[in-house]
Structure formats: structure tokens, C-alpha cells
C-alpha positions as CSV (number, residue, x, y, z in Angstrom):
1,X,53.2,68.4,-45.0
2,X,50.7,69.0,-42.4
3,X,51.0,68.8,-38.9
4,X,50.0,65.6,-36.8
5,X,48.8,67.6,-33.5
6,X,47.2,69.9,-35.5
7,X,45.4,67.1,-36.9
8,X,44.7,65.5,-33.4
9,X,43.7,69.2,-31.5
10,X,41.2,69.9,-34.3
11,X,39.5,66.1,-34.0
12,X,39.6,66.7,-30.3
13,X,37.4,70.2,-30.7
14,X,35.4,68.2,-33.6
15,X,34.4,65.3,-30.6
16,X,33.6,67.5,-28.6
17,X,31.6,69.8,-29.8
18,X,29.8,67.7,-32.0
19,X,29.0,65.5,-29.0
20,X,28.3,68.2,-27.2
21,X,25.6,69.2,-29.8
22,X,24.3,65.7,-30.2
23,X,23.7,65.7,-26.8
24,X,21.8,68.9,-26.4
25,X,19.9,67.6,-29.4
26,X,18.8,64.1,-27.8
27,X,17.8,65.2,-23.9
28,X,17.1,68.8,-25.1
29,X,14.4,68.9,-22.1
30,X,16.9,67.4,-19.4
31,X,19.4,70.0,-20.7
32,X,17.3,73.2,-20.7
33,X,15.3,72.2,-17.3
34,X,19.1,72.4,-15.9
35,X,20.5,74.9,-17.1
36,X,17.5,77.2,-16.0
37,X,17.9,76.3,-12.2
38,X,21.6,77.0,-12.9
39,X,20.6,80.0,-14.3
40,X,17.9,81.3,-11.8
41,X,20.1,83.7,-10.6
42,X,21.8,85.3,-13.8
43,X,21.3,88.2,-15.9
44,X,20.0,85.8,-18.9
45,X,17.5,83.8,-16.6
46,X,14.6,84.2,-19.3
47,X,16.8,83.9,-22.1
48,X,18.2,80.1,-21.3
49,X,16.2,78.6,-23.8
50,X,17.5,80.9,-27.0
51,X,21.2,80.9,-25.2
52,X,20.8,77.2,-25.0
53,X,19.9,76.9,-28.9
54,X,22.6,79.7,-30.1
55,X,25.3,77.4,-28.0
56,X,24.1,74.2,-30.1
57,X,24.5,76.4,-33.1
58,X,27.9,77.6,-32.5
59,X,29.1,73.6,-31.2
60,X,28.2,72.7,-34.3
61,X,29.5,74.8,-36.9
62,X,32.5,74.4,-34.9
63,X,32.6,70.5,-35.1
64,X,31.3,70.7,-38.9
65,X,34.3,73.0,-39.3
66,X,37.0,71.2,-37.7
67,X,36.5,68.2,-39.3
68,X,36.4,69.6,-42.4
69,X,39.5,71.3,-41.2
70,X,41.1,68.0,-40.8
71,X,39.8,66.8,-44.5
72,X,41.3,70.0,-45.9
73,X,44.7,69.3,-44.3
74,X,44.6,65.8,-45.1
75,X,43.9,66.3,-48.9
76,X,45.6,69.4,-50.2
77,X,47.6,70.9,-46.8
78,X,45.0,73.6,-46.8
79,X,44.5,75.9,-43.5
80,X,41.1,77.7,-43.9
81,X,38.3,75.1,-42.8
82,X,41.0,74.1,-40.1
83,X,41.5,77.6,-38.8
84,X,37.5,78.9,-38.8
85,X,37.0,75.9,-37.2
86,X,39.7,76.4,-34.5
87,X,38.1,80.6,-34.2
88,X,34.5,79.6,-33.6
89,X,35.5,76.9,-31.3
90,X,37.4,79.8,-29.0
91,X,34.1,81.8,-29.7
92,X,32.0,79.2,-28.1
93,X,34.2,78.5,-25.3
94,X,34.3,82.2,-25.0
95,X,30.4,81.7,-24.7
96,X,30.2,79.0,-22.6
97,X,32.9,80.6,-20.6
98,X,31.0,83.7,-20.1
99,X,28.0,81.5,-18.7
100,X,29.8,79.4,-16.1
101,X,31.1,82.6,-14.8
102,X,27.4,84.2,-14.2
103,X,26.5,81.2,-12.9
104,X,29.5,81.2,-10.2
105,X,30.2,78.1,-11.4
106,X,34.2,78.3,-11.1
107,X,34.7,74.6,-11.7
108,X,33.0,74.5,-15.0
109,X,34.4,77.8,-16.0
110,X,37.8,76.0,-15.4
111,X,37.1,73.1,-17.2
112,X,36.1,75.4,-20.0
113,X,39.8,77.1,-20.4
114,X,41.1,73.4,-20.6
115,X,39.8,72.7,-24.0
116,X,40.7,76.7,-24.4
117,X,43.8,76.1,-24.2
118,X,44.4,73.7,-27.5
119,X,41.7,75.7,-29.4
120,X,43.7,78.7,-29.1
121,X,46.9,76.5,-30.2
122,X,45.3,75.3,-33.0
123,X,44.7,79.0,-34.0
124,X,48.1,79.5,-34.2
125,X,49.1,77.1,-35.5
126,X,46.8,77.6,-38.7
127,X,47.2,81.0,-38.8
């Protein structure tokens, strides 16, 4: 039998990453001309636009993941899509993390740990 907040952590990840990604996808200019000014004072100033493409990458294998994560469970109690997806979405936090703290931005960096916190749950959990 599979777990119901396993279930519910991995569809929150799933939202939003792949809203996340979506997102970055649709206003791609609105979202890079940002994050350079936010940026402009970092280490990867001149890499924004390839950090900005590598983060869409990484939201949405973790999205793609997780839901398939929730199929898996759903269908034959199976942990490995669910798990993977639950690892890269701590990687890309990790990542976005790891930005927001360059930036000085302490208020996004601690919005970042909040979705940490059940990513790293649902690690265990699958695990």
C-alpha cells in the first residue's frame, strides 16, 4: 500500500517545478532580464543565461519525475521514479539555493528550504 503524503509531497514538487519551468519557458526574456540585475553582483554574472537554462532543465526532470513517481506508486507500489524525482528536486533546490545566497537574497534563500524540507521527506520516505 503506498503512502497518501508521499503521494501528496511528490505532486506538490511536481506543481511546482513544472510550473516553475513553464514559466521560465513562456516570459523567458522577463525571467533572464531579472535575474541578471539580480545577478550583477555575483560570481556567475555572465553565466545567467546558461544557469537560467540548466535550472529549467533540472525543474523539469524533476516534475517529469515526480509525477511519474506518483504513477509508479499508484500502479504497482513502486519507489524508483518517486525517489529520483524526490533526489533531483533536492539538487535543484540545492541549486537554486546556492543562487539566492550569492545574490544576498536571504528571503528567497528561505523560501527555498521550505519546499526543502518535504523534498528531503519524500527521500526518505522512498528510500
Amino acid at each position: 500500500m503506498f503512502n497518501i503524503a508521499t503521494i501528496l509531497v511528490l505532486v506538490l514538487l511536481a506543481v511546482t517545478f513544472i510550473q516553475s519551468a513553464y514559466d521560465k519557458t513562456m516570459y523567458w526574456k522577463d525571467n533572464l532580464d531579472w535575474l541578471k540585475g539580480h545577478f550583477a553582483k555575483t560570481p556567475i554574472r555572465n553565466m545567467v543565461p546558461f544557469s537560467l537554462f540548466l535550472i529549467l532543465v533540472l525543474e523539469l526532470v524533476s516534475g517529469i519525475l515526480c509525477i511519474s513517481g506518483c504513477i509508479e506508486l499508484l500502479i504497482s507500489n513502486g519507489r524508483t521514479f518517486g525517489l529520483y524525482g524526490a533526489i533531483f528536486s533536492c539538487i535543484t533546490l540545492i541549486f537554486l539555493l546556492v543562487g539566492q545566497r550569492m545574490a544576498k537574497d536571504y528571503d528567497g534563500a528561505r523560501t527555498i528550504v521550505i519546499y526543502f524540507i518535504p523534498a528531503v521527506m519524500a527521500c526518505y520516505w522512498l528510500s
